[in-house]
VOFI-361196 format. One record per residue (C-alpha): x, y, z; residue number from 1; residue in one letter; chain. Coordinates in steps of 0.05 Angstrom, whole numbers, always signed. Layout:
[[X; Y; Z]; NUM; "A"; "A"];
...
//
This chain:
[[+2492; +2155; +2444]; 1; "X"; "A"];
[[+2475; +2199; +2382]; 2; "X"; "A"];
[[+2453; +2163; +2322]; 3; "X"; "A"];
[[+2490; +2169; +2263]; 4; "X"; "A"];
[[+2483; +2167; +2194]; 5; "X"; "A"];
[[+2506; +2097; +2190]; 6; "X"; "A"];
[[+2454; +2078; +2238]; 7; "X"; "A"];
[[+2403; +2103; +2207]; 8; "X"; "A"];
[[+2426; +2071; +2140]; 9; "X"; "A"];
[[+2442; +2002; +2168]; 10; "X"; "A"];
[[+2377; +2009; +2198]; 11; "X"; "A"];
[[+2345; +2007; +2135]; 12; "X"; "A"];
[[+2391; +1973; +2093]; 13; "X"; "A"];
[[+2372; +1910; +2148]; 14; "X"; "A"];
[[+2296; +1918; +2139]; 15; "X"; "A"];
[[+2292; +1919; +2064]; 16; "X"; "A"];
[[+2330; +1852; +2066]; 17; "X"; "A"];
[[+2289; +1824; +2118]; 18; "X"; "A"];
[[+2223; +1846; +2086]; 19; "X"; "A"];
[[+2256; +1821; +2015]; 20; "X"; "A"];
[[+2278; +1745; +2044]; 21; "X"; "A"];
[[+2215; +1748; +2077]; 22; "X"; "A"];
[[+2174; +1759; +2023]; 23; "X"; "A"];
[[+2207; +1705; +1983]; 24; "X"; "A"];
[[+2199; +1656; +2035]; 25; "X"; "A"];
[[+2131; +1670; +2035]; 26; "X"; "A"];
[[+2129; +1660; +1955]; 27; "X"; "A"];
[[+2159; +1592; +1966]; 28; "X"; "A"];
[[+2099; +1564; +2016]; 29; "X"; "A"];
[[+2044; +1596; +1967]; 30; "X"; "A"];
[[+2077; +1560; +1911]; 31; "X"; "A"];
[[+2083; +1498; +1954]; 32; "X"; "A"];
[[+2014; +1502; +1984]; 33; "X"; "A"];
[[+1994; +1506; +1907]; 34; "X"; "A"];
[[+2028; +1443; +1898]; 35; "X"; "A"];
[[+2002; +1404; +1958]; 36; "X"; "A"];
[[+1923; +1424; +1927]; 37; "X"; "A"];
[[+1943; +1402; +1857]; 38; "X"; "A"];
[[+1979; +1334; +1878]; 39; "X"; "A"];
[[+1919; +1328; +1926]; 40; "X"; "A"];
[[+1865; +1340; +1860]; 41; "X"; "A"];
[[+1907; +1298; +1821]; 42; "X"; "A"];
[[+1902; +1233; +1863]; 43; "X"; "A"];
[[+1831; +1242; +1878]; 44; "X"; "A"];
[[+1818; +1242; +1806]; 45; "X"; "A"];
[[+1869; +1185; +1788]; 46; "X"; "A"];
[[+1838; +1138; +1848]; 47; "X"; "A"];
[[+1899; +1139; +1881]; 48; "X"; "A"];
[[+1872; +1170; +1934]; 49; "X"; "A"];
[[+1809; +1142; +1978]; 50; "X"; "A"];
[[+1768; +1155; +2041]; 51; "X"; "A"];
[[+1701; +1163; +2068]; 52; "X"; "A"];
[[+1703; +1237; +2081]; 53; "X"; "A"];
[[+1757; +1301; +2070]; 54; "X"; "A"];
[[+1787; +1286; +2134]; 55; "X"; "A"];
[[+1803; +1217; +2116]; 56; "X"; "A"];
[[+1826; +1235; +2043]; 57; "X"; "A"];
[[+1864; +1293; +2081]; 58; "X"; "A"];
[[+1899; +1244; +2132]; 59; "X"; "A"];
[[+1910; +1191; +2070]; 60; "X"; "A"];
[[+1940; +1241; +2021]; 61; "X"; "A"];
[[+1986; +1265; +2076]; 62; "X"; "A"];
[[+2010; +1186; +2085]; 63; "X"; "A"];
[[+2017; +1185; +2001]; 64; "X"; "A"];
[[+2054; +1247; +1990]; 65; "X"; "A"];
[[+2104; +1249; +2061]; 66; "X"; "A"];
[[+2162; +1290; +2032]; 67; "X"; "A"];
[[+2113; +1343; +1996]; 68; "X"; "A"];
[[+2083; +1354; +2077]; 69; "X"; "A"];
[[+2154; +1354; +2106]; 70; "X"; "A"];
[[+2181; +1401; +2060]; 71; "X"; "A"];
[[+2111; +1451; +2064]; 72; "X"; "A"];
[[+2121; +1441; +2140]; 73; "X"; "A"];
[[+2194; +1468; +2137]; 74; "X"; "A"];
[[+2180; +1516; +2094]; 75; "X"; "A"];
[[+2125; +1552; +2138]; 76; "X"; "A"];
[[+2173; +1542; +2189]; 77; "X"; "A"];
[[+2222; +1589; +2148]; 78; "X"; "A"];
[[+2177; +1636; +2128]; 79; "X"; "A"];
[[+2156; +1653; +2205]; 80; "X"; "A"];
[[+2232; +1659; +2230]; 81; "X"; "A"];
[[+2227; +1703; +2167]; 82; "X"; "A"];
[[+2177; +1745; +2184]; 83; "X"; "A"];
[[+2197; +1750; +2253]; 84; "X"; "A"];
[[+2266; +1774; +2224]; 85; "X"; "A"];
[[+2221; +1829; +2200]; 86; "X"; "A"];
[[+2186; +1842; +2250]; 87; "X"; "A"];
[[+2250; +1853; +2293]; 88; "X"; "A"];
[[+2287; +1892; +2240]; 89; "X"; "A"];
[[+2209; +1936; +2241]; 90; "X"; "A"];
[[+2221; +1953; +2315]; 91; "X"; "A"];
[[+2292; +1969; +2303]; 92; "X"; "A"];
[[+2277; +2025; +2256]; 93; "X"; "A"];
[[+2218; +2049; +2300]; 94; "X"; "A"];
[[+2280; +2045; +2349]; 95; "X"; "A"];
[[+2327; +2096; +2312]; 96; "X"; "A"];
[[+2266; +2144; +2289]; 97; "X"; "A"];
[[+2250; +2155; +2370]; 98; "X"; "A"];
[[+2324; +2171; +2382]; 99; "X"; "A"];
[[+2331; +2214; +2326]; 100; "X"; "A"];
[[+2267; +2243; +2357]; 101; "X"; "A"];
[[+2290; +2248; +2423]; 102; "X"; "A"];
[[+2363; +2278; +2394]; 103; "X"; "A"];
[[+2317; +2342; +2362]; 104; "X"; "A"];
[[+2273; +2342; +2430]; 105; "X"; "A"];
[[+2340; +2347; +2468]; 106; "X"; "A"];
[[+2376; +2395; +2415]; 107; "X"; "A"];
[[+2313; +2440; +2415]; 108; "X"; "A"];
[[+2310; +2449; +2495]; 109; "X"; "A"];
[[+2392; +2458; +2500]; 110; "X"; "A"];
[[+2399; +2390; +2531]; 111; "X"; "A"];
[[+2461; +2345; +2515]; 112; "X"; "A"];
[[+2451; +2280; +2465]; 113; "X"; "A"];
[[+2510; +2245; +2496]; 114; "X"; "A"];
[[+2481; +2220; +2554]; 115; "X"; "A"];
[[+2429; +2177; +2514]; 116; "X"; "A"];
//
């Protein structure tokens, strides 16, 4: 099958918005991660948070601050489908290029495209 212009555009138009949803997923975590350090700061330094060693204070702050953890979690969660979105959307162009490729190859030696 020949690849058209509208291939080749959807192609495209699919891994900008990919990359772009990906890249603000990835935003969001950053920003929450940023959070999760500050809140994390902030209760060492108010006393609300104890223990022996970082590991402890770790494990305790994640007790204190549940919903800040569950939310990060989800997030990251998002922000791999997202970049596997990419990823796939990546390989897709790669995809169309070879055709395209393989349509001049073709073209060049006198061969038909339509049996692709």
């Amino acid at each position: 099958m020949p690849v058209t212009e509208y291939d080749i555009d959807k192609a495209y138009r699919v891994l900008v918005e990919t990359k772009v949803n990906y890249e603000n997923r990835l935003h969001r975590v950053i920003f929450y991660r940023w959070c999760r350090d500050l809140s994390f700061a902030k209760d060492i330094s108010t006393g609300k948070l104890q223990g022996k060693n970082a590991d402890e204070r770790t494990a305790n702050h994640r007790v204190l601050r549940q919903k800040l953890y569950r939310l990060l979690n989800r997030l990251e969660l998002d922000e791999r489908d997202a970049k596997l979105n990419y990823d796939i959307a990546s390989i897709n162009v790669e995809k169309v290029r070879m055709m395209m490729r393989l349509m001049e190859v073709q073209a060049n030696a006198g061969l038909r495209t339509d049996s692709l």
